[in-house]
Structures are given as C-alpha cells and as structure tokens.
TIZAMAR-438522 format. One record per atom (N, C-alpha, C): residue in one letter; atom name; z, y, x; residue number from 1. Coordinates in steps of 0.02 Angstrom, whole numbers, plus 50000, padded with zeros to 5 digits. Each point is the difference from the previous one (the first is absolute). Layout:
{rec A CA {Z Y X} NUM},
...
//
This chain:
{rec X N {51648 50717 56831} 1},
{rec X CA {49949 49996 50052} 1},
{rec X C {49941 50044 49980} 1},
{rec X N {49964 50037 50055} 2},
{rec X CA {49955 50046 49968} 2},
{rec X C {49947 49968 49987} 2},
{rec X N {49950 50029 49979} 3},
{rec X CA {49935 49974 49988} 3},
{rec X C {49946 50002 50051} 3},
{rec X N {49963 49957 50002} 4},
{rec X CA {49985 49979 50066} 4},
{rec X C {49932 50063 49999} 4},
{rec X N {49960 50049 50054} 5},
{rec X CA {49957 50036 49972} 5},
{rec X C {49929 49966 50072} 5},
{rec X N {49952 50008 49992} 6},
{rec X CA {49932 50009 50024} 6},
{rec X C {49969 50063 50010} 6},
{rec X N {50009 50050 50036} 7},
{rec X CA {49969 50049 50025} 7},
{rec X C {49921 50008 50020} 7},
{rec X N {49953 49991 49979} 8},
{rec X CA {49924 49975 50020} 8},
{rec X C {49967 50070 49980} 8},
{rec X N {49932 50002 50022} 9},
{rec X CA {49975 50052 49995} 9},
{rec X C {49943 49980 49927} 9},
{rec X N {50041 49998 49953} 10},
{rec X CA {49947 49973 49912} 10},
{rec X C {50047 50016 49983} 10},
{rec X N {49975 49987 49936} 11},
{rec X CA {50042 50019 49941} 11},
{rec X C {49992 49937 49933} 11},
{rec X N {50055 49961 49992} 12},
{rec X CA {49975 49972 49940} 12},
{rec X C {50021 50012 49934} 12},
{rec X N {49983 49967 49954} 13},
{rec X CA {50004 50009 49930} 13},
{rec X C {50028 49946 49955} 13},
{rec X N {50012 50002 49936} 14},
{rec X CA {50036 49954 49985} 14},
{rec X C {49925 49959 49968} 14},
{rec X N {50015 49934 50011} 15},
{rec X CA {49959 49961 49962} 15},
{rec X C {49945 49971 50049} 15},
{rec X N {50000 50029 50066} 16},
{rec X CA {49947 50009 50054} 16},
{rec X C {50026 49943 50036} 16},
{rec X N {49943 49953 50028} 17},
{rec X CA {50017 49971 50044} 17},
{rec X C {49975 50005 50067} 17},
{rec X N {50048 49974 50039} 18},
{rec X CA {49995 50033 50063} 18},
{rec X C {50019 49927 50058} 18},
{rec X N {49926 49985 50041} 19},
{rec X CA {50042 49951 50055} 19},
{rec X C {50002 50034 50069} 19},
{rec X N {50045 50002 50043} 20},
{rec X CA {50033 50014 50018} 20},
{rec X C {50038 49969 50086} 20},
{rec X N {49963 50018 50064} 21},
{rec X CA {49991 49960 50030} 21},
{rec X C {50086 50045 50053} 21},
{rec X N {50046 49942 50001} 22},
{rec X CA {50070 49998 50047} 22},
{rec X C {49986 49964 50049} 22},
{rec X N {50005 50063 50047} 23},
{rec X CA {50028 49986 50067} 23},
{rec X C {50053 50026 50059} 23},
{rec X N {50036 50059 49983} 24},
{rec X CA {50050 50015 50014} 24},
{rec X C {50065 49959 50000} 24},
{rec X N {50059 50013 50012} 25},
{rec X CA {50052 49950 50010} 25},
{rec X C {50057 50023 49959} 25},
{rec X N {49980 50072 50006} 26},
{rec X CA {50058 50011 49924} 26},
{rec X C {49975 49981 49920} 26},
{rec X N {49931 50020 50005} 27},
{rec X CA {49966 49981 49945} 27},
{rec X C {50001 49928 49971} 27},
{rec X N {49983 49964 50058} 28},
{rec X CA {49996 49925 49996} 28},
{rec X C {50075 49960 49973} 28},
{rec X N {50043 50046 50009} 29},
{rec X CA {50080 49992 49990} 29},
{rec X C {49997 50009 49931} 29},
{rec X N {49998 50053 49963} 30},
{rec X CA {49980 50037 49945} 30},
{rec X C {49972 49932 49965} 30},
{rec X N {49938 49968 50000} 31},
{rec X CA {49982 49982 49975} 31},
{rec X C {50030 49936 49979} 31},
{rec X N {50020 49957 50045} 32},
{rec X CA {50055 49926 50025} 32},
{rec X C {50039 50025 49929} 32},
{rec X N {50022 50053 50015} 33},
{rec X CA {50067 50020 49950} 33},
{rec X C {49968 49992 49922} 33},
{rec X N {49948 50007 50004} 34},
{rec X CA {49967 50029 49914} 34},
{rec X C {49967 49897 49986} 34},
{rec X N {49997 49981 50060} 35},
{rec X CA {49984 49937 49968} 35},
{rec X C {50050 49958 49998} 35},
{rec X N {50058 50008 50023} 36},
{rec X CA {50065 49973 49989} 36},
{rec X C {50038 50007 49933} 36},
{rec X N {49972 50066 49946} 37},
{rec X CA {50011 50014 49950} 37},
{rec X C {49987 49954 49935} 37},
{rec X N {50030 50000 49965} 38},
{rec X CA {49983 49967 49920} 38},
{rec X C {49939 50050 49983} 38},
{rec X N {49930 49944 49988} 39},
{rec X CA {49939 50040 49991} 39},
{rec X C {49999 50029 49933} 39},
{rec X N {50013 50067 49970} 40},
{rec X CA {49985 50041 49958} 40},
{rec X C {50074 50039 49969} 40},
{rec X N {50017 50026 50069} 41},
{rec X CA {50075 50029 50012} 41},
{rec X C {49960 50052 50026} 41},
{rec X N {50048 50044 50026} 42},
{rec X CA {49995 50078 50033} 42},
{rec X C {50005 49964 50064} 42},
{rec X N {50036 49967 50015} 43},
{rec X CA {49986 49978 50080} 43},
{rec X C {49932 49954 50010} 43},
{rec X N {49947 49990 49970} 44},
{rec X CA {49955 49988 50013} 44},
{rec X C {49956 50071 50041} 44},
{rec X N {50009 50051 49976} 45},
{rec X CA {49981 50058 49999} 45},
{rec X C {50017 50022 50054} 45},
{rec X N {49936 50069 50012} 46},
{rec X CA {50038 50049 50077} 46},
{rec X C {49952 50054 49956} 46},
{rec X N {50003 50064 50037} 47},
{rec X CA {49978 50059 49990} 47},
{rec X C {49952 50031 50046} 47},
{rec X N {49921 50005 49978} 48},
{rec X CA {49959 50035 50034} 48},
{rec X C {50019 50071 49998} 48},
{rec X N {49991 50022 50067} 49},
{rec X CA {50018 50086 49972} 49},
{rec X C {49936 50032 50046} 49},
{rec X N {49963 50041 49984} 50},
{rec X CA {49952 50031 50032} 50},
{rec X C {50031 50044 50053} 50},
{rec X N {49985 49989 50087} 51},
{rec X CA {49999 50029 50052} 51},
{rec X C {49942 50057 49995} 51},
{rec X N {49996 50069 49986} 52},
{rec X CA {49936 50030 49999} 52},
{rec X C {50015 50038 50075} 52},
{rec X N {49957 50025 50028} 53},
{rec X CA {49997 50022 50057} 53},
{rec X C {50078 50073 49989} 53},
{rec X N {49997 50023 49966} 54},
{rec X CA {50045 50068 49977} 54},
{rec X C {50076 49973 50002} 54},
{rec X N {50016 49921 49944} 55},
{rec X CA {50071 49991 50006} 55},
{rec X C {50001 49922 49960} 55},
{rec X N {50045 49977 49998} 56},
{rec X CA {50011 49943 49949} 56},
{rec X C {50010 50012 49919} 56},
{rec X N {49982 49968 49967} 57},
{rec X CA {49989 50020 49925} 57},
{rec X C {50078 49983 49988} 57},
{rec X N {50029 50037 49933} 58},
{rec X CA {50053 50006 49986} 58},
{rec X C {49984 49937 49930} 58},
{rec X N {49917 49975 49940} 59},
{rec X CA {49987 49962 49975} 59},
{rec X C {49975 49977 50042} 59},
{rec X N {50017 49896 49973} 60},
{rec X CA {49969 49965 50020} 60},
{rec X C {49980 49959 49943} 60},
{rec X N {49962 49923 50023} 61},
{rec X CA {50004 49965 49949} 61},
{rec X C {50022 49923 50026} 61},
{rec X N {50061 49973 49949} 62},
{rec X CA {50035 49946 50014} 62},
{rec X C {49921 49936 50015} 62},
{rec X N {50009 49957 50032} 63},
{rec X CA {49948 49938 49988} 63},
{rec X C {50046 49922 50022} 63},
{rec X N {49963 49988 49947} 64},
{rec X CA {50032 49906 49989} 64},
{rec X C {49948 49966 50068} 64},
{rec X N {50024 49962 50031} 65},
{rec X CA {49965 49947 50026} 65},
{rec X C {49983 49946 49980} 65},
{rec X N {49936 49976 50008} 66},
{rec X CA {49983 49936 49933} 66},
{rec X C {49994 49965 50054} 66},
{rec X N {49993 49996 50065} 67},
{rec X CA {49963 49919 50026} 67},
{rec X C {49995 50035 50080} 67},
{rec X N {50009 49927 50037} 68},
{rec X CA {49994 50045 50071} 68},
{rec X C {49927 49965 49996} 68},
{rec X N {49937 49996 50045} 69},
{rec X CA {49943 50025 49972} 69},
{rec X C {49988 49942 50098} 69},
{rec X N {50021 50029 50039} 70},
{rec X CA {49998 49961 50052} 70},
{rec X C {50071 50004 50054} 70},
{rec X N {50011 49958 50014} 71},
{rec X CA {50079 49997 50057} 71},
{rec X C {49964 49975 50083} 71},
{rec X N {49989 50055 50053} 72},
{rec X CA {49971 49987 50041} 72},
{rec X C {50071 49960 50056} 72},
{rec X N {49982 49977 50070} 73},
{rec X CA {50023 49974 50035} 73},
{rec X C {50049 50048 50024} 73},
{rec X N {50000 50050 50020} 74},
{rec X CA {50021 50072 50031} 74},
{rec X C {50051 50021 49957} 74},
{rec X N {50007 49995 49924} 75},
{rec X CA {50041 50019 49962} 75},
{rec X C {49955 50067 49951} 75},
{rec X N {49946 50030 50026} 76},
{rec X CA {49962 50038 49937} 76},
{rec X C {49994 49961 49939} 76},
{rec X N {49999 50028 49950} 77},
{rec X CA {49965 49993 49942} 77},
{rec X C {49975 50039 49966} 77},
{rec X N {49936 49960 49956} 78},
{rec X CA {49976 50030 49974} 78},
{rec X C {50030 50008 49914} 78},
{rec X N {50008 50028 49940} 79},
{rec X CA {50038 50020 49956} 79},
{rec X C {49959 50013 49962} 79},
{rec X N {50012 49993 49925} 80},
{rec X CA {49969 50018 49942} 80},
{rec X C {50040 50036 49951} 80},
{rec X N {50006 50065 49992} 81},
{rec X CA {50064 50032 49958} 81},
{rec X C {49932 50018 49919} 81},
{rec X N {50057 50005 49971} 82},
{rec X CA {49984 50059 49930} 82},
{rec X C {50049 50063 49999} 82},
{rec X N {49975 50060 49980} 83},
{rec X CA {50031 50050 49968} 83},
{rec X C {50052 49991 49955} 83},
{rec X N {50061 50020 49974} 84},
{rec X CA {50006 49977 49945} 84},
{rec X C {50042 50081 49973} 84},
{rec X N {50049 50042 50018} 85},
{rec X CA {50011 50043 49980} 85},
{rec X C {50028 50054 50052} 85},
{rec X N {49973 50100 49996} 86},
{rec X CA {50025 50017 50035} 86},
{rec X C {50077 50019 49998} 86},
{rec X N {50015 50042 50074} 87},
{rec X CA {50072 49993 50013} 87},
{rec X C {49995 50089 50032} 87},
{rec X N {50068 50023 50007} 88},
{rec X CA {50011 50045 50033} 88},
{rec X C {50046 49982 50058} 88},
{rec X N {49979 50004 50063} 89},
{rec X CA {50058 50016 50059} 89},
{rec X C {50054 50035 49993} 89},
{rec X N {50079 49982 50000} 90},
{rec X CA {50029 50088 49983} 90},
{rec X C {50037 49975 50088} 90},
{rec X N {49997 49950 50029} 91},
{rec X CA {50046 50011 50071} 91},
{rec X C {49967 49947 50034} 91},
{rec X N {50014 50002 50063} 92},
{rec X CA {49956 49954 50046} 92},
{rec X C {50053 49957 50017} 92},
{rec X N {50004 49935 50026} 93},
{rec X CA {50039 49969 50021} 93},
{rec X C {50009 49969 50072} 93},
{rec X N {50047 50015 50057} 94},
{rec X CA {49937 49995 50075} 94},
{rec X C {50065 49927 50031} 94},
{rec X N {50044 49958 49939} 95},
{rec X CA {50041 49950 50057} 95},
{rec X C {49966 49932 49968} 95},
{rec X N {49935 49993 49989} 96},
{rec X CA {49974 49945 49986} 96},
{rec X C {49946 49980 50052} 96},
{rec X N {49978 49937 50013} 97},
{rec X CA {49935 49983 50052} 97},
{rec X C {49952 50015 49974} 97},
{rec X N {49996 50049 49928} 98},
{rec X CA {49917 50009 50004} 98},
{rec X C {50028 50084 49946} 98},
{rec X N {49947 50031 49985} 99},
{rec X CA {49993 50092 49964} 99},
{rec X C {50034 49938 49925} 99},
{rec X N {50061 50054 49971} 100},
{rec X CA {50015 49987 49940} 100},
{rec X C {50037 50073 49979} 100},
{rec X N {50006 49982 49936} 101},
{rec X CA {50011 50065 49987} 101},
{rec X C {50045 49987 49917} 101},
{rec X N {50030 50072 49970} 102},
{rec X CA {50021 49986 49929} 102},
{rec X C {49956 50035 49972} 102},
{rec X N {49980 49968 49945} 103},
{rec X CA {49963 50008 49948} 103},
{rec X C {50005 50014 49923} 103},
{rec X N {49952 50046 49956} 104},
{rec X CA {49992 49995 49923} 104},
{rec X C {49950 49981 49985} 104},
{rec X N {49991 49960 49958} 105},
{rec X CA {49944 49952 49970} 105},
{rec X C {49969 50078 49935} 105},
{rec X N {49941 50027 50005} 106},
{rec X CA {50000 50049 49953} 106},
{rec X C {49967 49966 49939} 106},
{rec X N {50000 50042 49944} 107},
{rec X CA {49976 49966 49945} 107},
{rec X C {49963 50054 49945} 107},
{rec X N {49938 50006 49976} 108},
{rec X CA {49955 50052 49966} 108},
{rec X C {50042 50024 49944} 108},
{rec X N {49993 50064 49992} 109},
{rec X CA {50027 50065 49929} 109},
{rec X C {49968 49950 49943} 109},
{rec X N {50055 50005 49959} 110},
{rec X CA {50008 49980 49948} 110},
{rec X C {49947 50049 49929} 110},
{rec X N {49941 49957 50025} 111},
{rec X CA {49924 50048 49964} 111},
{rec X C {49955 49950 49953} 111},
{rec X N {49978 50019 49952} 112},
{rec X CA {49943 49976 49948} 112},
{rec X C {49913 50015 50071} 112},
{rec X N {49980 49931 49994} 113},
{rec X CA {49947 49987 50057} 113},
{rec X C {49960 50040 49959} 113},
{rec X N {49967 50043 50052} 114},
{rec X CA {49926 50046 49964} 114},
{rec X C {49948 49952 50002} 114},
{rec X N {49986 49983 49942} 115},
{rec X CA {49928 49963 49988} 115},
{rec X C {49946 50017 50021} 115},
{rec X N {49989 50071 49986} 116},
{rec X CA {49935 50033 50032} 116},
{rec X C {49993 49994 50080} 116},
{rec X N {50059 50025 50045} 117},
{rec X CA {50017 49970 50062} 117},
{rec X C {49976 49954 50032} 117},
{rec X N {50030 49942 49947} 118},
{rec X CA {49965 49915 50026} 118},
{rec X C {49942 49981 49981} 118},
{rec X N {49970 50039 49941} 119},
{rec X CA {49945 49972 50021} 119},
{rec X C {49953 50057 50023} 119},
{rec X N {49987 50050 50016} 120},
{rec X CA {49972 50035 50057} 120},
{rec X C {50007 49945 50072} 120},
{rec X N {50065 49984 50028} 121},
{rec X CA {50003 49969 50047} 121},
{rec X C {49976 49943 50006} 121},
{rec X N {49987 49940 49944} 122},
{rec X CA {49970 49944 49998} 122},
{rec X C {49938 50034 49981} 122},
{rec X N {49942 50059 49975} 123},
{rec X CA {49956 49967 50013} 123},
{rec X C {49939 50022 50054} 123},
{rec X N {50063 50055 50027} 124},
{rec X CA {49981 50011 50079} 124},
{rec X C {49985 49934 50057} 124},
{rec X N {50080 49972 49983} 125},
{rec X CA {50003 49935 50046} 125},
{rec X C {49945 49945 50000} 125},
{rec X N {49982 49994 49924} 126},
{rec X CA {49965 49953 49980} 126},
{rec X C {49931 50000 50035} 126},
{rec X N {49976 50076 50019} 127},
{rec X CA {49939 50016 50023} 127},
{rec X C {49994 49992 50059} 127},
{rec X N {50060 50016 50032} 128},
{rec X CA {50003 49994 50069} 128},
{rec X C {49981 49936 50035} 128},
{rec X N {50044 49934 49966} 129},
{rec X CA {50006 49935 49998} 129},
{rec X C {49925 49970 49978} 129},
{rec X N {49974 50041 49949} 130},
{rec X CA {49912 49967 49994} 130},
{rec X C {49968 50053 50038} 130},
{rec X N {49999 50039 50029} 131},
{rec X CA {49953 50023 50070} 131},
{rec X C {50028 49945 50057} 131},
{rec X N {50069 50008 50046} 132},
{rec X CA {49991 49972 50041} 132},
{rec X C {50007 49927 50015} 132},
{rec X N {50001 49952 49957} 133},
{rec X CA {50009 49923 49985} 133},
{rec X C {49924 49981 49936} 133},
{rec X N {49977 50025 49964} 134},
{rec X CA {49957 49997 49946} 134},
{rec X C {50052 49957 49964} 134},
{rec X N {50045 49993 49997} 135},
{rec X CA {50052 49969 49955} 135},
{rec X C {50013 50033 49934} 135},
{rec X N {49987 49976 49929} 136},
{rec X CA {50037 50064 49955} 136},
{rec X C {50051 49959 49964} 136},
{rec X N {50060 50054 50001} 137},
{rec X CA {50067 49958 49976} 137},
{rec X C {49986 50004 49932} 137},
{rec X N {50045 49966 49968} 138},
{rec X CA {50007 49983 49924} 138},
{rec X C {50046 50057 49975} 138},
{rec X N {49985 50046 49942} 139},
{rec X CA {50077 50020 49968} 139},
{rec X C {50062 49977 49990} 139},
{rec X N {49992 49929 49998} 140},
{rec X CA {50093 49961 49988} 140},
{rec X C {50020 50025 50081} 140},
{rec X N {49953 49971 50050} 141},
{rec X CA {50029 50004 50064} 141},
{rec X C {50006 50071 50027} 141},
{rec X N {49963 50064 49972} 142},
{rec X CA {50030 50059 50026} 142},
{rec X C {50065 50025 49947} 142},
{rec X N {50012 49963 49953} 143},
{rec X CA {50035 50018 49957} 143},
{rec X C {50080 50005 50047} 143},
{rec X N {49981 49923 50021} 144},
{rec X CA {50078 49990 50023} 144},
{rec X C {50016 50029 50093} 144},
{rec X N {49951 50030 50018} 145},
{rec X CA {50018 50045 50077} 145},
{rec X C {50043 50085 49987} 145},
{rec X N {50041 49988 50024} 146},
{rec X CA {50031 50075 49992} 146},
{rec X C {49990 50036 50079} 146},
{rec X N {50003 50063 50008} 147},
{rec X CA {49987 50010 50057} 147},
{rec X C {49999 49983 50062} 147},
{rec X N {50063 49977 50025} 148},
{rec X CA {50014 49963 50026} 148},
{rec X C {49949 49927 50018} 148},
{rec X N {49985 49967 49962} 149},
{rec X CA {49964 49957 50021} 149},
{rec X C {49942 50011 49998} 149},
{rec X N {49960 50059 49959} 150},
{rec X CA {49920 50011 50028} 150},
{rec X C {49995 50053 50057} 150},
{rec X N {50056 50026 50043} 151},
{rec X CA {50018 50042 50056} 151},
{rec X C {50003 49933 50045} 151},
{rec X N {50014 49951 49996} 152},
{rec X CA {50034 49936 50059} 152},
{rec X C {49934 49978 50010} 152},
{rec X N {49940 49991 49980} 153},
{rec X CA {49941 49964 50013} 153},
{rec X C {49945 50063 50024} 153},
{rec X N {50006 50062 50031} 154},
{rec X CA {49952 50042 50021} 154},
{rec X C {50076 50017 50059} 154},
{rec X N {49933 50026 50044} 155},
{rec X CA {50045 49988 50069} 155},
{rec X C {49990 50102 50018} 155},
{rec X N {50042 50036 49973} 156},
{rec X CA {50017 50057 49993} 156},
{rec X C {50035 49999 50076} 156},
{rec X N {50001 50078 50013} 157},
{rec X CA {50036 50044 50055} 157},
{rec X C {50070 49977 49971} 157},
{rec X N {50040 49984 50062} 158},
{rec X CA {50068 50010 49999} 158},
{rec X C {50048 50065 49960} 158},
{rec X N {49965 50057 49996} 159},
{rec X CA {50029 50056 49985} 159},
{rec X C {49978 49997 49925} 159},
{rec X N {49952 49998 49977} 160},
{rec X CA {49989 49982 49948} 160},
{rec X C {50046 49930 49942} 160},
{rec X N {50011 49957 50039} 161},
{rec X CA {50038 49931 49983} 161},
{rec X C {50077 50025 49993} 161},
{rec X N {50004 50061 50054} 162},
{rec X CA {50078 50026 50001} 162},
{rec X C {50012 50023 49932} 162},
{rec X N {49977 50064 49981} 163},
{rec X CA {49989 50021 49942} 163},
{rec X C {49989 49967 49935} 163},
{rec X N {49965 49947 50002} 164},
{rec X CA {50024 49948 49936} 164},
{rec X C {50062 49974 49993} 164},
{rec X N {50016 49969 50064} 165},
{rec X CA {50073 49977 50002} 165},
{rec X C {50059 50029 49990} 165},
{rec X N {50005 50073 50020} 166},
{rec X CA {50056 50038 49993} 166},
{rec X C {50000 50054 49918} 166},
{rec X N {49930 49978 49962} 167},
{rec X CA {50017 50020 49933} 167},
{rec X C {50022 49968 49964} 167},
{rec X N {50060 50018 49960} 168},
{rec X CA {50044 49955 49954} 168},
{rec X C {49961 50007 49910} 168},
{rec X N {49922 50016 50001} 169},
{rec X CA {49991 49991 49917} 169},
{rec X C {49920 49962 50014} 169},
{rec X N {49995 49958 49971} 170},
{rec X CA {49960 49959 49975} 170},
{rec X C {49933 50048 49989} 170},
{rec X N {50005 50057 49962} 171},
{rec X CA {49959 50040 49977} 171},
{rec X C {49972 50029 50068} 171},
{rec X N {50047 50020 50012} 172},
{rec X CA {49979 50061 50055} 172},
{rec X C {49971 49943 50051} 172},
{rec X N {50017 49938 50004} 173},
{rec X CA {49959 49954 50067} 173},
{rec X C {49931 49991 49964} 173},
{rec X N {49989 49986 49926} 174},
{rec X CA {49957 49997 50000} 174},
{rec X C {49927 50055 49996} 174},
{rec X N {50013 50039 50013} 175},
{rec X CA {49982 50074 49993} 175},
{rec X C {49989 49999 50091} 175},
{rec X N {50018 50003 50033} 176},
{rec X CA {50003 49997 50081} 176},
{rec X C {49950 49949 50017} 176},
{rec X N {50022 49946 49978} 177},
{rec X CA {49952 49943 49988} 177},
{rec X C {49916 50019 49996} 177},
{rec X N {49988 50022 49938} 178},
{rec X CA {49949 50010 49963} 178},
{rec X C {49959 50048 50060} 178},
{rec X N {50036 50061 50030} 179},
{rec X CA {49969 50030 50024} 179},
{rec X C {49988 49973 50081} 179},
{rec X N {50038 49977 50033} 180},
{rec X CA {49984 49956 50033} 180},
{rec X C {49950 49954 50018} 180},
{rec X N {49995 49947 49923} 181},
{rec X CA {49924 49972 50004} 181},
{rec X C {49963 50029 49987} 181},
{rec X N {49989 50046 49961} 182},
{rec X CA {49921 50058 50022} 182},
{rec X C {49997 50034 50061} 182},
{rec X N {50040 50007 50025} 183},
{rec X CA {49986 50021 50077} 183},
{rec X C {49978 49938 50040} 183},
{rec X N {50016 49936 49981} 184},
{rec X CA {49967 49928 50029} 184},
{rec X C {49943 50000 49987} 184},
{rec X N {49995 49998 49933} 185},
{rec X CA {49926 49985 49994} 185},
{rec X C {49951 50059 50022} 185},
{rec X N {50010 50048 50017} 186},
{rec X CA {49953 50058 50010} 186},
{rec X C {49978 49970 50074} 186},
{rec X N {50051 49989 50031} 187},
{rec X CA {49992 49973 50067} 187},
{rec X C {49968 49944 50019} 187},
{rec X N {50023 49954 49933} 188},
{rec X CA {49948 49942 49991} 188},
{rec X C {49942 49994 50026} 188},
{rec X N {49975 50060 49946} 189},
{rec X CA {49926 50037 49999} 189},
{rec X C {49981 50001 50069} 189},
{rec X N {50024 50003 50049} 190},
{rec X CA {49964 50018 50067} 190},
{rec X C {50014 49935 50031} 190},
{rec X N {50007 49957 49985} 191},
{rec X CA {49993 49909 50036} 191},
{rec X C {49956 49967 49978} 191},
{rec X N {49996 49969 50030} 192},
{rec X CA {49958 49928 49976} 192},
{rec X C {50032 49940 49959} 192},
{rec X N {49988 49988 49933} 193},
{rec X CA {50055 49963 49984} 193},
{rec X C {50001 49936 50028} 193},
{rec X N {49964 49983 50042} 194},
{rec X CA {49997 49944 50033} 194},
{rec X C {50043 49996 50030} 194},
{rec X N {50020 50056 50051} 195},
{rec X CA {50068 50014 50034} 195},
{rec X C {50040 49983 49979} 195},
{rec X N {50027 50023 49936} 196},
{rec X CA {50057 50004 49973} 196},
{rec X C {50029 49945 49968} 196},
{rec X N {49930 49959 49974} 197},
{rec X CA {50027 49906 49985} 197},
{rec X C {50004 49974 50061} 197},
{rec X N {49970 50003 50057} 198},
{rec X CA {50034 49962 50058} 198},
{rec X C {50054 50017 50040} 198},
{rec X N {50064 50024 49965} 199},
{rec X CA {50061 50008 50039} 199},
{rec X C {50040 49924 49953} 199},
{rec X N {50023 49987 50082} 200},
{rec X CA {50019 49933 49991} 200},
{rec X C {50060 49998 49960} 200},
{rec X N {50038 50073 49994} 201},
{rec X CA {50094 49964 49958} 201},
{rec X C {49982 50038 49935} 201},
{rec X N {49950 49990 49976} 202},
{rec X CA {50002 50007 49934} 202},
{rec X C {49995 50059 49950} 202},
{rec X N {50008 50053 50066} 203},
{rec X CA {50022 50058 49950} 203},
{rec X C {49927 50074 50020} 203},
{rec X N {50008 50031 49957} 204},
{rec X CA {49948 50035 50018} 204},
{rec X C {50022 50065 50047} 204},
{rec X N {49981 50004 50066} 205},
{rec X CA {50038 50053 50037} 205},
{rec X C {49941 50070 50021} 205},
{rec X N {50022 50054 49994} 206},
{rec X CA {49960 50046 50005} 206},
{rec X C {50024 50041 50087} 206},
{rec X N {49984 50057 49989} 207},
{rec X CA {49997 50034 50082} 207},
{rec X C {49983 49977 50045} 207},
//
C-alpha cells in the first residue's frame, strides 16, 4: 500500500510540530486510516510534500500524528502532527481515496559533526531567541538542538525550509541554518519586538 502523501502549500521539518486543520474527504479518509493504525508504526504517518506554485516537491517530510486536537459534527478535524523524518517521492500512486505514493525514507552522509558549525549556529540561534522572546537558553539545552529542531521553532520561507530538508549532511544544514538566522535577525532589527512576542503559535515569524 503506498504511502499516504499531503500536498499543502508549507513545508515541514523533522521534529516540527504542526496542527493541522482536515476538511476535505479524501484527506479526512487519510486520516481515519492513520488513526486506525497501531500508534508509533509507519501507518500512523502520512507525508507532507510542499505544493510550490512551479510543481510538487520530489522531498518531503514523513509526520506522526499525536492526537486529533478537535472532531467537529461535519466530520472536519482539527490534528496535531510532528515531523519525524524526510522521504523522497520516487512514484505517485492514483488507485487509492486519497494522494499516495512510493517512497525512500533518506538518511544523512556518513560525517564527523563540525563543531565549529554547531556552535556558530547555536550562538546565532541563541541571540535570536533572546532578542525576540527575552528568553536566554541554557548551554545543556542548545547543546542538545541539531538543526533541525532550532529550524522547527522560527517560522522561515517555505523555500528556504525546502533546502534544509533536501540536504542530506548535518554540517552543511547547519551552515544554511546559521546563515539563515542572521538574515532573521537583521530583519528582526526592523520590528518591534513587541510584535514578535505576540504571535500566538509560538514561533517567531518574519516577512
């Protein structure tokens, strides 16, 4: 059976959480199916794949469903997924009631993590996170974020999020990363950080 996919116009990441409001009828199918699953199987799972205006992404990223969040009268729901690892599309699948497809689960080059890398990138992040929250993280706690999860809590361009996702080295995301949040925070610079602590889902979003 193929893997079930989500075509949306975002992009997610692994580690990112994402809720997630169903109301379609294939979708809503899709989903029935993923809660019918043994919770912390692959059939819990479906596949976000970024719709960009140009074409459908060939990476996506797999996401677990943790909780339906609300079950309306009509049959919408509302959904709470996580990220958990990306995938490559290699064929589409069109005799199912909802977009599925076959899939490769990819997995990062076999590399010694550049230290200098990570922490350039944590203590970019770190700054970012005490400008726009006045929050300052602890070293144990930036110790343990790898790109991936200090990319999931700043609310980046889709095309940008693509490009993390579809690099397979740790290094090189965090390097993308790094330059990334200095292009945030420069931008920072021209808000009010008042703004920027009152967005309600948590994350700090720029443009």
């Amino acid at each position: 059976m193929g893997f079930p996919l989500f075509p949306l116009g975002m992009v997610a990441l692994p580690s990112e959480s994402l809720p997630l409001h169903i109301f379609e009828d294939r979708y809503r199918r899709m989903i029935e199916q993923c809660l019918l699953a043994d919770q912390g199987t692959l059939g819990r799972q479906f596949g976000i794949v970024w719709l960009s205006d140009e074409e459908l992404k060939q990476v996506g990223c797999a996401c677990e469903l943790e909780t339906v969040l609300e079950r309306m009268e009509d049959g919408r729901l509302n959904i709470l997924t996580r990220g958990t690892r990306p995938f490559r599309l290699l064929e589409r699948q069109d005799d199912l009631p909802f977009p599925a497809g076959v899939v490769e689960f990819l997995s990062d080059d076999d590399e010694e993590l550049d230290g200098e890398a990570a922490a350039a990138a944590h203590v970019v992040y770190q700054e970012l996170v005490r400008q726009a929250t006045d929050r300052t993280l602890e070293d144990s706690e930036l110790g343990e974020m790898d790109a991936y999860r200090m990319a999931a809590t700043v609310e980046f361009t889709p095309d940008a999020k693509q490009q993390l996702l579809e690099l397979r080295s740790e290094n090189a995301r965090l390097r993308l990363l790094a330059t990334l949040l200095r292009e945030a925070l420069e931008r920072l610079d021209l808000v009010e950080r008042a703004q920027a602590r009152a967005r309600s889902n948590g994350k700090v979003r720029f443009g």
